[in-house]
C-alpha positions as CSV (number, residue, x, y, z in Angstrom):
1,X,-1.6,12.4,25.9
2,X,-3.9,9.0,24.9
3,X,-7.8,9.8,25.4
4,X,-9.1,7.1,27.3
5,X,-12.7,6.2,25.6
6,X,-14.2,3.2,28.2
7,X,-13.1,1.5,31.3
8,X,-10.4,-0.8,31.5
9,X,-11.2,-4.5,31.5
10,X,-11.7,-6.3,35.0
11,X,-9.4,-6.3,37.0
12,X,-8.4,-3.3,36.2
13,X,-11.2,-1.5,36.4
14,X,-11.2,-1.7,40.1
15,X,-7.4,0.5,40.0
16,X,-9.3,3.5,37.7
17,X,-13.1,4.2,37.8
18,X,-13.1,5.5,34.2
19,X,-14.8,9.1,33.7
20,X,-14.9,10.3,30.0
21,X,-11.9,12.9,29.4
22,X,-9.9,10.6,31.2
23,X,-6.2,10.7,29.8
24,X,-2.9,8.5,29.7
25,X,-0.1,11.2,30.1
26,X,3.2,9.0,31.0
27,X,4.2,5.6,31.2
28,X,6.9,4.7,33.9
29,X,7.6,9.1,34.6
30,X,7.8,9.3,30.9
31,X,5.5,11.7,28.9
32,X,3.5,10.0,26.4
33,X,2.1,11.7,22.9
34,X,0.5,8.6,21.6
35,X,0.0,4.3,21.7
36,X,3.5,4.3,20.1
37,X,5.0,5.4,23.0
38,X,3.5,3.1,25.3
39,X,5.4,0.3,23.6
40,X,8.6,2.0,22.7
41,X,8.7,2.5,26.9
42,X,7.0,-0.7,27.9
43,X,9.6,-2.6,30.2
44,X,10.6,-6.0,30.0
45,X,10.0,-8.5,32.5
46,X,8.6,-5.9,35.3
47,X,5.3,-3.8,35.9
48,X,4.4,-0.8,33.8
49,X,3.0,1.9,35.4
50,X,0.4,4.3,33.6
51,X,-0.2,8.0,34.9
52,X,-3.7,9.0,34.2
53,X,-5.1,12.5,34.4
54,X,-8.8,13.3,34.9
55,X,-10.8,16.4,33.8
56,X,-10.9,17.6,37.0
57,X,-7.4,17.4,37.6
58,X,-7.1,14.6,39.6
59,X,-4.4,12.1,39.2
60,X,-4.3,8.3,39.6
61,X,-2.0,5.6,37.9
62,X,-2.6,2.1,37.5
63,X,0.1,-0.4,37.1
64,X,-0.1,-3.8,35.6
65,X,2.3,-6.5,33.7
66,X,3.7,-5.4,29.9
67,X,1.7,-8.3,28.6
68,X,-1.4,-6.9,29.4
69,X,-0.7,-3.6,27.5
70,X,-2.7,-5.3,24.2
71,X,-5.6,-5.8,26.5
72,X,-6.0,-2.4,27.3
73,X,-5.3,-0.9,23.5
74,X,-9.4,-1.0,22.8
75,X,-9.8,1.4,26.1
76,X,-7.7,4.4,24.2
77,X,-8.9,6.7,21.5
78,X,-7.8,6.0,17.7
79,X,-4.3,8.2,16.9
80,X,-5.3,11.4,14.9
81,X,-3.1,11.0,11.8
82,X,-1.4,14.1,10.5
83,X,-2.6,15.4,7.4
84,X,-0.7,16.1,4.4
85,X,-0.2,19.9,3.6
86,X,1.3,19.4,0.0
87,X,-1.0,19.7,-3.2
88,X,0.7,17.4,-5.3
89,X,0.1,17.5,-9.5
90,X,-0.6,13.9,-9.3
91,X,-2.7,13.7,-6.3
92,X,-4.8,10.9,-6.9
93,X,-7.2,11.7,-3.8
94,X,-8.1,14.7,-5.9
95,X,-9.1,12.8,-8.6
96,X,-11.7,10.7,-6.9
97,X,-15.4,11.5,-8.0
98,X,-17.6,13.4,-5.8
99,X,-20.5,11.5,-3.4
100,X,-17.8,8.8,-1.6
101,X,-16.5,7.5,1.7
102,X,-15.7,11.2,3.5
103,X,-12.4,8.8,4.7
104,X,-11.8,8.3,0.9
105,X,-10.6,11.9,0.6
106,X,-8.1,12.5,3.4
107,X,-4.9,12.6,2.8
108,X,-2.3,11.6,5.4
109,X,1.1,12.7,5.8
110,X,1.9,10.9,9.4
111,X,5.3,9.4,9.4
112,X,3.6,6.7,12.6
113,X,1.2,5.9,9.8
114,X,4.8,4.9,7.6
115,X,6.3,2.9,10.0
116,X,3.2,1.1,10.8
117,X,1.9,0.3,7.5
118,X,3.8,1.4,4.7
119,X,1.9,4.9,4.2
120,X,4.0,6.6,2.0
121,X,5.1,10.6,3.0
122,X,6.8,13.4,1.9
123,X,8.8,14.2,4.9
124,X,7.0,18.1,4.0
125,X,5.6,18.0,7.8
126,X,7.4,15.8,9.7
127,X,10.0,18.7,11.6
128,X,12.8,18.7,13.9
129,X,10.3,16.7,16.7
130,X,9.6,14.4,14.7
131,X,12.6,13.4,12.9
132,X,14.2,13.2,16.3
133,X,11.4,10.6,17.2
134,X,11.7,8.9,14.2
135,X,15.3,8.1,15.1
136,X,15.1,8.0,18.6
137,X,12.5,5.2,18.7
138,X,14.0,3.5,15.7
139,X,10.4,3.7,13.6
140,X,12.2,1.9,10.3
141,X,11.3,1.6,7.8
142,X,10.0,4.3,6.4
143,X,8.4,5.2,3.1
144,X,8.9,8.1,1.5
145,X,7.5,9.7,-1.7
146,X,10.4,11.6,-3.0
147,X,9.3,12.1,-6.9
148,X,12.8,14.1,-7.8
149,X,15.5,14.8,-6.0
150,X,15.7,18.0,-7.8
151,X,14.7,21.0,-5.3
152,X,12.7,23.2,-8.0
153,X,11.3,19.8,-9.6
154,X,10.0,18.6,-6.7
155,X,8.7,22.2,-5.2
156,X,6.5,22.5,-8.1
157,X,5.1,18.5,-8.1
158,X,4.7,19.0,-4.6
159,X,2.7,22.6,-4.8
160,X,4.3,23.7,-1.7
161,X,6.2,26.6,-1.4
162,X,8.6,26.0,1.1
163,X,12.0,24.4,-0.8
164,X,12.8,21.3,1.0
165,X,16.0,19.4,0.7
166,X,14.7,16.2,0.5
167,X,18.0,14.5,0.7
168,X,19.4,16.2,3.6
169,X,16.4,14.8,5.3
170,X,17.0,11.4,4.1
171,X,20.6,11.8,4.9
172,X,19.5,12.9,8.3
173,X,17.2,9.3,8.9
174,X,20.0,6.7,7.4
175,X,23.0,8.6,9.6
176,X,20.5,7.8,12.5
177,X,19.5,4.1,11.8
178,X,16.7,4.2,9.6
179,X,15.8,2.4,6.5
180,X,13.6,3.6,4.2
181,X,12.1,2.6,0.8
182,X,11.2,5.1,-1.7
183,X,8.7,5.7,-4.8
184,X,8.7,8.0,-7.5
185,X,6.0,8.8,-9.3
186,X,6.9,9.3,-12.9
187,X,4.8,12.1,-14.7
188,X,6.4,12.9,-18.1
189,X,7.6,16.3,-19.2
190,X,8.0,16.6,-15.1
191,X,10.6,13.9,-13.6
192,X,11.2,11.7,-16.3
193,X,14.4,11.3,-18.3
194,X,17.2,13.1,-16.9
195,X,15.4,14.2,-13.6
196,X,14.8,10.4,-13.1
197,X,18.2,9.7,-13.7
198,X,19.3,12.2,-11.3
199,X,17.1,11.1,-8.8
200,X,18.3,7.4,-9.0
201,X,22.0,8.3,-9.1
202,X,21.1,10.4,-5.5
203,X,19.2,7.9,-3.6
204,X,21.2,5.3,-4.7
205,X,24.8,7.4,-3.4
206,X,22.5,7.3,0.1
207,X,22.3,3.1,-0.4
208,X,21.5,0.9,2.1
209,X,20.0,3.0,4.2
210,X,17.7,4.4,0.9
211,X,17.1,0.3,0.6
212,X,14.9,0.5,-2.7
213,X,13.3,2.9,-5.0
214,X,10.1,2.6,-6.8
215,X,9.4,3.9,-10.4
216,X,5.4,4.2,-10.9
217,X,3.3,5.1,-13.7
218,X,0.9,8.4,-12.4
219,X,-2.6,7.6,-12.3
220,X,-5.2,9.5,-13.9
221,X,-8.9,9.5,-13.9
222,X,-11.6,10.5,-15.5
223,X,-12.6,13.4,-12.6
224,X,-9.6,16.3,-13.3
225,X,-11.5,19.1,-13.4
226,X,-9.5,21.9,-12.8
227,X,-6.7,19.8,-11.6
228,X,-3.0,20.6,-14.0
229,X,-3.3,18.8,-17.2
230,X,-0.5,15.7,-17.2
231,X,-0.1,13.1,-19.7
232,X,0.0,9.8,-18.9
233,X,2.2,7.2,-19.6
234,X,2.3,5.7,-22.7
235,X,3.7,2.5,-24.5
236,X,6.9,4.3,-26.0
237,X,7.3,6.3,-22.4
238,X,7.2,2.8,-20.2
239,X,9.6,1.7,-23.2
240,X,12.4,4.7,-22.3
241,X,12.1,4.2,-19.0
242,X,12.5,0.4,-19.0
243,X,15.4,0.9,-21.2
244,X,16.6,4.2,-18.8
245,X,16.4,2.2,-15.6
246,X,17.5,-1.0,-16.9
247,X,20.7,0.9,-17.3
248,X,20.4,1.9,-13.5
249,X,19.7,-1.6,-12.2
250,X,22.8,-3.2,-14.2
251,X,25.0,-0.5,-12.4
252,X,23.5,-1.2,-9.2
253,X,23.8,-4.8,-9.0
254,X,27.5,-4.2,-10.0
255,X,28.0,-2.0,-7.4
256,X,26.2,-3.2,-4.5
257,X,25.3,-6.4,-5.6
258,X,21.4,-5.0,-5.3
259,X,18.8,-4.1,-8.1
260,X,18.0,-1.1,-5.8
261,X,16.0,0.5,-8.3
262,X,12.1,-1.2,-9.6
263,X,10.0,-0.5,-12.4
264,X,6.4,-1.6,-11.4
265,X,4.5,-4.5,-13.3
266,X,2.5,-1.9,-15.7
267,X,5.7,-0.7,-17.2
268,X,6.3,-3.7,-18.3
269,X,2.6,-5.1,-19.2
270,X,2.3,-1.6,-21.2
271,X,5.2,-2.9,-23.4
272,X,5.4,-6.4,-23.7
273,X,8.7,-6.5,-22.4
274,X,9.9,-9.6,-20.1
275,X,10.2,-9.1,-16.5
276,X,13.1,-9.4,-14.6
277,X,13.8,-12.7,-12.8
278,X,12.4,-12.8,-9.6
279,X,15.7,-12.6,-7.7
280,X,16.3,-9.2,-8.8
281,X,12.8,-8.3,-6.6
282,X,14.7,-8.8,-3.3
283,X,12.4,-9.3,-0.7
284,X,9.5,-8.0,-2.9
285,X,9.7,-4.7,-0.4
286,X,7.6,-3.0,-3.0
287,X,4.7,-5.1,-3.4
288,X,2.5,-3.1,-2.5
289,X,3.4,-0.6,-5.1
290,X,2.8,-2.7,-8.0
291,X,6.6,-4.0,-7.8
292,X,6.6,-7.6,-8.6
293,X,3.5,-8.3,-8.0
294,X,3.0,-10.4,-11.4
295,X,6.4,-12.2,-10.9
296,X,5.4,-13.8,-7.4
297,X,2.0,-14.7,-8.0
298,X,3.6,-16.2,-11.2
299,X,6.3,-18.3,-9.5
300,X,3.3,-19.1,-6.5
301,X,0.7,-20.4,-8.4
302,X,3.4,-22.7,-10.2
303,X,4.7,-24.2,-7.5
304,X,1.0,-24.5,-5.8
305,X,0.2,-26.7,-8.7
306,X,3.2,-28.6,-8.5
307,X,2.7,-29.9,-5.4
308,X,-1.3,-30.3,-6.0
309,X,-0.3,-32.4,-9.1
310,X,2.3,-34.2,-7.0
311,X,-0.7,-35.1,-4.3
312,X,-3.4,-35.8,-7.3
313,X,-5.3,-33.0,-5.6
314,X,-5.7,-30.2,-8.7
315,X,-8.8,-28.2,-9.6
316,X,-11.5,-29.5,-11.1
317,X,-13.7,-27.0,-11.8
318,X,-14.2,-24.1,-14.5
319,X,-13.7,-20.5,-13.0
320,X,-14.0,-17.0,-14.5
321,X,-11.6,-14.3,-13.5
322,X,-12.7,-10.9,-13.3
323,X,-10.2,-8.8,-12.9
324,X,-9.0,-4.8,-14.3
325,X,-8.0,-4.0,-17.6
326,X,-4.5,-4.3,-16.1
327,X,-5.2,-7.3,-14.4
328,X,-6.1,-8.6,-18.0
329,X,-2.8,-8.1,-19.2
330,X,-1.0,-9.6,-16.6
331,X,-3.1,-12.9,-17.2
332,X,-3.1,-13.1,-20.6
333,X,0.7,-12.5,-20.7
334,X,2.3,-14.1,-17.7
335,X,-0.3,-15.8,-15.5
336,X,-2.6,-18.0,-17.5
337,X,0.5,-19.5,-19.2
338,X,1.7,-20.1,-15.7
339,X,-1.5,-21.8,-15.5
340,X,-1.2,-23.7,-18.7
341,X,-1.0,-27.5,-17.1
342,X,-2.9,-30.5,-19.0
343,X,-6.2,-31.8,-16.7
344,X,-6.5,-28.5,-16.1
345,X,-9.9,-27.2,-16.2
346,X,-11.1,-23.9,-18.2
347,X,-10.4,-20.3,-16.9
348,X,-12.4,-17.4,-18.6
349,X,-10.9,-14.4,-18.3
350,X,-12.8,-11.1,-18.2
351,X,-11.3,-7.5,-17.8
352,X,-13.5,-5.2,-16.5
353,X,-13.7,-1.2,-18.2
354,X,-13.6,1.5,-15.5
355,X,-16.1,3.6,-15.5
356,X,-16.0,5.0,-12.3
357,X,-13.0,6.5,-12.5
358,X,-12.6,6.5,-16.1
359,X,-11.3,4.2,-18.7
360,X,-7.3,5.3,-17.7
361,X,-7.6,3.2,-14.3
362,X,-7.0,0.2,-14.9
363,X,-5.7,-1.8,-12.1
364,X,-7.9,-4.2,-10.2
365,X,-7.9,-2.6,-6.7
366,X,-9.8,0.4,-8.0
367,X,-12.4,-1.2,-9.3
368,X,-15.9,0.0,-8.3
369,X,-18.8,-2.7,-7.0
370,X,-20.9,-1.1,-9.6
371,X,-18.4,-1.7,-12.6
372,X,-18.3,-6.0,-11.8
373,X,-22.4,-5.6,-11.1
374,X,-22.4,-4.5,-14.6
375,X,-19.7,-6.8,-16.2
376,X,-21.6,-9.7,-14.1
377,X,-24.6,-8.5,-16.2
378,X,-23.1,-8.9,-19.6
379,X,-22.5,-12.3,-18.9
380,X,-24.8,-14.7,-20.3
381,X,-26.7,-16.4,-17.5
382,X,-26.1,-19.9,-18.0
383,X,-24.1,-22.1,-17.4
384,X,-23.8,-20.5,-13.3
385,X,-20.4,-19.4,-13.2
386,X,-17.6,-19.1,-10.5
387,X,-16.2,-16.1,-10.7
388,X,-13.3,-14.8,-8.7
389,X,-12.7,-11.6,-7.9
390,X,-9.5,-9.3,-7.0
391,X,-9.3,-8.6,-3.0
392,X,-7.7,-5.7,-3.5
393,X,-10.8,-3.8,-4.7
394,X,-12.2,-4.4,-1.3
395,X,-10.7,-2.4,1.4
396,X,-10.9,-4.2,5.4
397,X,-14.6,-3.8,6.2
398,X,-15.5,-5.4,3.1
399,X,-16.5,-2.5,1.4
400,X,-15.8,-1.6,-2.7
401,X,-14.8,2.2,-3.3
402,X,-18.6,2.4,-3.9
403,X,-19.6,1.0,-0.8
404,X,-20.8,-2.2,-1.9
405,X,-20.1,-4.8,-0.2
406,X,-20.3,-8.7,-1.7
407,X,-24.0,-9.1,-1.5
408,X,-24.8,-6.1,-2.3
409,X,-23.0,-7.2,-5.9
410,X,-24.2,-10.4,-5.8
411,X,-27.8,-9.4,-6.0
412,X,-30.0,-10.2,-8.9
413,X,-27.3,-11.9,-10.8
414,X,-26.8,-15.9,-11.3
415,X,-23.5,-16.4,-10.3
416,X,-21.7,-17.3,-7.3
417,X,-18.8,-15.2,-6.3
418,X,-15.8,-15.5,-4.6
419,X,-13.1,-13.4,-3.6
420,X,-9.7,-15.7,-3.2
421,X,-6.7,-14.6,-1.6
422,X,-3.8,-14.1,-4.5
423,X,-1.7,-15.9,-3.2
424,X,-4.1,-19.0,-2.2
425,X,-5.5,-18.8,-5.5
426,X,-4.5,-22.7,-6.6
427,X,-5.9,-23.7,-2.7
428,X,-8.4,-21.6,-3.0
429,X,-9.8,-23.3,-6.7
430,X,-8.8,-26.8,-5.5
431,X,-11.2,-26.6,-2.8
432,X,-13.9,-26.0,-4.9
433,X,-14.2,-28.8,-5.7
């Protein structure tokens, strides 16, 4: 059933005179759980028909063209997500200090969250119901945190109790027409080395329905209190593992003709090692993830200034870039050389410390408002600098893990600031000006 929170708009409203506890149960005779339904039974080319029950009991249905269905999405309550049950070694939502966002510390486990954006799950609570939904209403792809194929590995990173079978799951979802793109999350001394080879040679046997697979460093911060004690990933580790799944991708790409397997940019920013070419990324599925990332905006931002050269349109101003420690790395090694174009003018580079989480984080998107306030302030004052900062430390209302939002940074400080799309970068300075 879908809560309906306020009337419909006009005309509408004058087919159900909304009364709060109103709720959609079917569309068309067909039961409904939540919005997803609505469009998996939405009909094409004919009226839809919505059954609505009231508090009272009292039932009234209101029927009106498919195209109007997005008009009417505001009127119905937000889906409650499922929460995740598992207490995960590497939980990163435990790590987060105290005094934030209350959102900042759920944890979801909601494979309609998956489909919809790329939420990553463990498949630990999604059940026989949902697994047949999954398939039934083709939801692909999915995203799915496996960690280790192993039963007993993956028990004890998951905390659970209950031995899943991860790959009969994922078995289950590819034999019914789903794709799904999976991470690992390497913690060493848990599913490194042989575990991680395991765990590549099993999703990959499950290939192309398992479409990619993600190798990521665990992140650790400076608030574990309590928490299991994990190493994190060092130098010489990144270096096995490069070396471990470079094997991996060779055999893949031999085999399928697919790198299938992805190592994200910190493994290889830790170690200096070259990236792969960009056409072993695919379709950058794994963006998001860290998986690439440096290699597109690489390749982007060169061809942007091509054509602005091309047009006598480059940029003409200085800019600073503040970015994470990570971030840094991936300038001073791949992105500024990128940049490297006579005429061009200065870009200062600064890589923020984390001291909100602790000096271990290091990539730009959890950066704190409070951490660039203070790096602004160890800037000298003049000249009035531009400075750019990362997007992804904002999340969509604008708002820093802190709660700060730009002028709230801004304040007391000289500078302007300016927070560019990655991508759009080379637009973005060009239009400064």
């Amino acid at each position: 059933m879908i809560q309906l929170i306020q009337p419909f708009p006009s005309p509408l409203d004058r087919a159900h005179a909304w009364r709060e506890g109103d709720t959609v149960t079917a569309v068309d005779g067909q039961p409904v759980e939540d919005m997803l339904d609505l469009y998996y039974y939405m009909p094409h080319g004919e009226k839809m028909t919505l059954t609505i029950a009231s508090r009272d009991g009292a039932v009234n249905s209101v029927a009106f063209e498919p195209y109007a269905l997005d008009k009417v999405m505001s009127c119905f309550a937000a889906m409650e997500f499922k929460t995740c049950a598992c207490d995960c070694v590497f939980c990163f939502i435990d790590q987060n200090p105290k005094g934030m966002r209350s959102s900042i510390y759920v944890k979801d486990e909601d494979y309609r969250l998956s489909f919809l954006y790329g939420n990553y799950i463990t498949l630990t609570s999604l059940g026989r119901r949902g697994l047949e939904r999954v398939i039934r209403q083709k939801m692909t792809p999915l995203f799915v945190s496996v960690h280790a194929t192993d039963i007993d590995v993956r028990t004890r990173m998951l905390g659970i109790k209950r031995r899943i079978d991860v790959l009969a799951i994922l078995r289950q979802l590819v034999e019914g027409g789903i794709t799904v793109h999976a991470q690992v999350v390497l913690c060493p001394g848990w599913n490194d080395g042989p575990v991680l080879e395991q765990s590549i040679a099993d999703l990959f046997a499950l290939h192309p329905g398992v479409e990619t697979l993600a190798v990521v460093p665990v992140g650790l911060s400076a608030h574990r209190e309590g928490l299991t004690k994990l190493d994190p990933v060092t130098p010489a580790i990144a270096a096995d593992t490069i070396d471990l799944v470079g094997v991996w991708q060779q055999r893949c790409r031999e085999r399928a003709d697919t790198t299938f397997v992805h190592l994200s940019d910190e493994f290889y920013l830790l170690t200096g090692r070259p990236f792969p070419p960009q056409d072993q990324y695919g379709d950058f599925a794994q963006l998001d993830n860290g998986i690439g990332l440096t290699r597109g905006l690489e390749q982007a931002w060169r061809e942007a200034l091509q054509e602005r050269a091309a047009h006598g349109k480059l940029p003409t101003r200085p800019v600073t870039v503040m970015t994470g420690k990570l971030g840094e790395l991936a300038f001073s090694q791949r992105l500024l050389p990128a940049l490297d174009r006579p005429g061009l003018p200065a870009i200062e580079l600064v890589g923020v410390e984390n001291r909100f989480y602790g000096e271990s984080v290091t990539v730009a998107g959890l950066l704190s408002g409070g951490d660039i306030r203070r790096a602004l302030g160890e800037l000298p004052a003049a000249p009035v600098r531009d400075v750019l900062l990362p997007p992804r430390m904002f999340n969509s209302d604008n708002l820093t893990l802190d709660g700060l939002d730009l002028a709230a940074i801004a304040t007391g400080q000289p500078h302007r600031l300016h927070i560019p799309e990655e991508e759009g970068l080379i637009d973005f300075w060009s239009s400064m000006g």
